[in-house]
Structures are given as structure tokens and as C-alpha cells.
C-alpha positions in Angstrom: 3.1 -1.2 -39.4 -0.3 0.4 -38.0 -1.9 3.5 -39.5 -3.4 5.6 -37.0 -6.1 7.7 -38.4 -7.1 10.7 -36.7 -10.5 12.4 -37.7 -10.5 15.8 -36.2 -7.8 17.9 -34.1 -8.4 21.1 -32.6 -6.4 22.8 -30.9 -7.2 26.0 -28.8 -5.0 28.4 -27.6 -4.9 29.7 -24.1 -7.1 27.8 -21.2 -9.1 25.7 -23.8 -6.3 22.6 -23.6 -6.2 20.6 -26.8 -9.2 18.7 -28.4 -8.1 15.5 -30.2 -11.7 13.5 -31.4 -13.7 14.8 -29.3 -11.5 14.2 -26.2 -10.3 17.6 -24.1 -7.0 17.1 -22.7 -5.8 20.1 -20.4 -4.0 21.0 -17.2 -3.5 16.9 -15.6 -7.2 16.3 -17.1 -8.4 13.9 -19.6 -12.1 15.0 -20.4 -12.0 16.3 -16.7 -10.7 13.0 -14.7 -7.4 14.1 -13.3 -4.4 11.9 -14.5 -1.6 14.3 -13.2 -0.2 12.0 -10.8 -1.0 9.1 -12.8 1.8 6.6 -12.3 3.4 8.6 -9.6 4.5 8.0 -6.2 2.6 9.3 -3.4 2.8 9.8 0.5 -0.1 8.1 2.7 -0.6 8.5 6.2 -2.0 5.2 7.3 -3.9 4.6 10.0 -2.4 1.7 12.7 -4.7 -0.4 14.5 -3.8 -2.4 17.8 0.1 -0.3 17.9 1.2 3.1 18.7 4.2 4.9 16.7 4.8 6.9 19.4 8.5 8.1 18.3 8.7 5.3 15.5 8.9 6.2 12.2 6.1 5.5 9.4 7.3 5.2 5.8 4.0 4.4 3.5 4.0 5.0 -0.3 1.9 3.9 -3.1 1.0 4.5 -6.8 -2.1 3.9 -8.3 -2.4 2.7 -12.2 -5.9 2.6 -13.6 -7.3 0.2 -11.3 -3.7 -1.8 -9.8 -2.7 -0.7 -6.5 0.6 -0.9 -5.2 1.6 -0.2 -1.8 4.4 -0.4 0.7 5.0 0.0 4.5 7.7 0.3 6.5 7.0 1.0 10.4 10.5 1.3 12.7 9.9 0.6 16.6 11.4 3.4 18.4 12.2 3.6 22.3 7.9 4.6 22.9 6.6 2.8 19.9 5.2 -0.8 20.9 2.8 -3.3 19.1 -0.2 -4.6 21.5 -2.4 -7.1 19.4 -3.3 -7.8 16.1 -1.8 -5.4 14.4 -3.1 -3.8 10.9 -3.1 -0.7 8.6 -5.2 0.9 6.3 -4.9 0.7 3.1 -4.1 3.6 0.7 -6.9 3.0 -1.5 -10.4 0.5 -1.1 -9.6 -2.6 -2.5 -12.2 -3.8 -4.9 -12.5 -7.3 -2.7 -11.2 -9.1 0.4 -8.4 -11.6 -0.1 -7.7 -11.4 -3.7 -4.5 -9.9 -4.2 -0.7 -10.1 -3.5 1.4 -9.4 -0.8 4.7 -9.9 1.4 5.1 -9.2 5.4 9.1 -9.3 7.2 8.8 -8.5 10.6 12.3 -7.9 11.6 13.8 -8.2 15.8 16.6 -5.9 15.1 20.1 -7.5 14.5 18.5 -11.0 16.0 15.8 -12.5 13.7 14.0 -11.4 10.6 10.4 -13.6 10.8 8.6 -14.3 7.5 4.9 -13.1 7.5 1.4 -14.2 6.6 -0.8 -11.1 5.3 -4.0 -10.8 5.2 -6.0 -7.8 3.2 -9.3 -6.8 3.3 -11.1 -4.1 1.2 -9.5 -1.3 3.7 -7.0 -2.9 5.7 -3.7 -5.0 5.6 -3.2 -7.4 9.1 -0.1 -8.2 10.1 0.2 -11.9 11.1 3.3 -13.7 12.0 4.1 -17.4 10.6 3.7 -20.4 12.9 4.4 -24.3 12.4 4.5 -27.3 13.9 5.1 -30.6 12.2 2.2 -30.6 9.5 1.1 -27.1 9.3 2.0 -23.7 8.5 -0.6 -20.9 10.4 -0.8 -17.6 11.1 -0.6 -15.7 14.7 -1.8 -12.7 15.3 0.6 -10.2 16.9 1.2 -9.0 20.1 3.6 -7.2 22.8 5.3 -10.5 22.4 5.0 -12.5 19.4 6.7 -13.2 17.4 9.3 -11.7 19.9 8.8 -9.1 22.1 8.5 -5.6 20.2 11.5 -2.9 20.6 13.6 0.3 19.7 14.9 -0.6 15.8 12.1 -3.7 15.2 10.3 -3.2 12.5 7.3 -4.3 9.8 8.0 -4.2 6.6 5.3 -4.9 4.3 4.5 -4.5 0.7 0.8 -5.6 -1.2 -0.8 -5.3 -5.0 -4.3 -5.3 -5.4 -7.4 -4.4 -7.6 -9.2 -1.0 -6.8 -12.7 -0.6 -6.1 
């Protein structure tokens, strides 16, 4: 068993928070750096690049822990929505470098085909490419109007990444 040895506590009443060594602790704050939504889910309104939602719907959450990043992103295709080339998002948060991290892409023809993608992250955004093979290889295709398959009401990108924080 461990013996944790505290040197000083003071506590303040009222506004003052609570002093443990030296460290103030009071209203979200740890010696002033907010930690309320620490660990907590959160909204993002990403930006799209080379789409338009029109009347699509946009689902993007992440939570940030210290420096790990973890996001998700759901877009729907509805009847005014389309994708016209290679299309990205930005990322909640700067990543801290290009290409290190983790990550999985479904791009999904509604009730026909679900298509495994190929992600690519750089510090601010997350592309969207769609597997490709022939005999030897496995690559990755940029999207478009009509690839993998052409783009309508229900389709939809789902995507979900970790990474390091700048």
C-alpha cells in the first residue's frame, strides 16, 4: 500500500476554491486551465470541403483527453446533399502531425453496398478516400459525384479517427 503525504491544505471558503500544495482548484479550473469538460463529449461543426449538406444531416462529436483526440463523423446524403470531389473535413482539434494516428472510413450506398475506406489526416483535416484494387494492389481514390458509386438521398460517410493534439 502507498502513503500519500500531503504537506499543506487550505481551504477557503466562498470564491477562493480550495488550495491543496500550492495548487488552486475552483469552478472547472486547475491553477486556472479549465478542465470542466474534461473527458466529455462535445458538439463540432465541421467544416466539408469538395460536398454540400444541403438538407443532409451532420453528426460530429469528439472528446479531448490531455493531448488524445477522438473524433467521429457521420454525414447522411439527403435528396440536395451531393459529394463533388475529394471530399474532407476539418478536424475538431489541430493534430500535432500529419499521418500519425488512427482511423476508420465506411462509405455506405444505402441498402446496396457498404465500401471500406482509406483515411487520410493531416494536422486540420480528415480526406475521405475510397479503396481500390486490382490484382497486386490495394490504393486509394479520391471521391467524387460517382465514385465509389454515384452519391444519393440516405448514402452516407461514416468516419471515426484518434490522434495526438498539437
Amino acid at each position: 500500500m502507498s502513503e500519500i503525504q500531503v504537506n499543506t491544505i487550505n481551504e477557503y471558503t466562498g470564491a477562493n476554491g480550495v488550495t491543496i500544495d500550492g495548487v488552486l482548484i475552483k469552478d472547472g479550473q486547475v491553477d486556472g486551465v479549465d478542465v470542466s469538460s474534461l473527458g466529455t463529449w462535445q458538439d463540432w461543426t465541421p467544416t466539408i470541403t469538395n460536398g454540400t449538406q444541403g438538407n443532409g444531416t451532420i453528426t460530429a462529436r469528439y472528446v479531448q483527453l490531455g493531448k488524445l483526440v477522438i473524433a467521429n463523423f457521420l454525414f447522411q446524403l439527403g435528396s440536395t446533399s451531393s459529394i463533388t470531389g475529394d471530399f474532407n473535413f476539418s478536424l475538431p482539434v489541430t493534430a500535432a502531425n500529419a499521418n500519425v494516428y488512427g482511423a476508420s472510413l465506411n462509405l455506405i450506398e444505402d441498402g446496396v453496398k457498404d465500401i471500406m475506406g482509406l483515411p487520410a489526416l493531416t494536422t486540420t483535416s480528415f480526406y475521405c478516400r475510397a479503396a481500390s484494387s486490382d490484382t497486386a494492389n490495394v490504393s486509394n481514390r479520391s471521391l467524387s459525384s460517382n465514385t465509389p458509386f454515384t452519391w444519393g438521398t440516405g448514402d452516407k460517410v461514416i468516419a471515426g479517427c484518434y490522434y495526438e493534439a498539437s
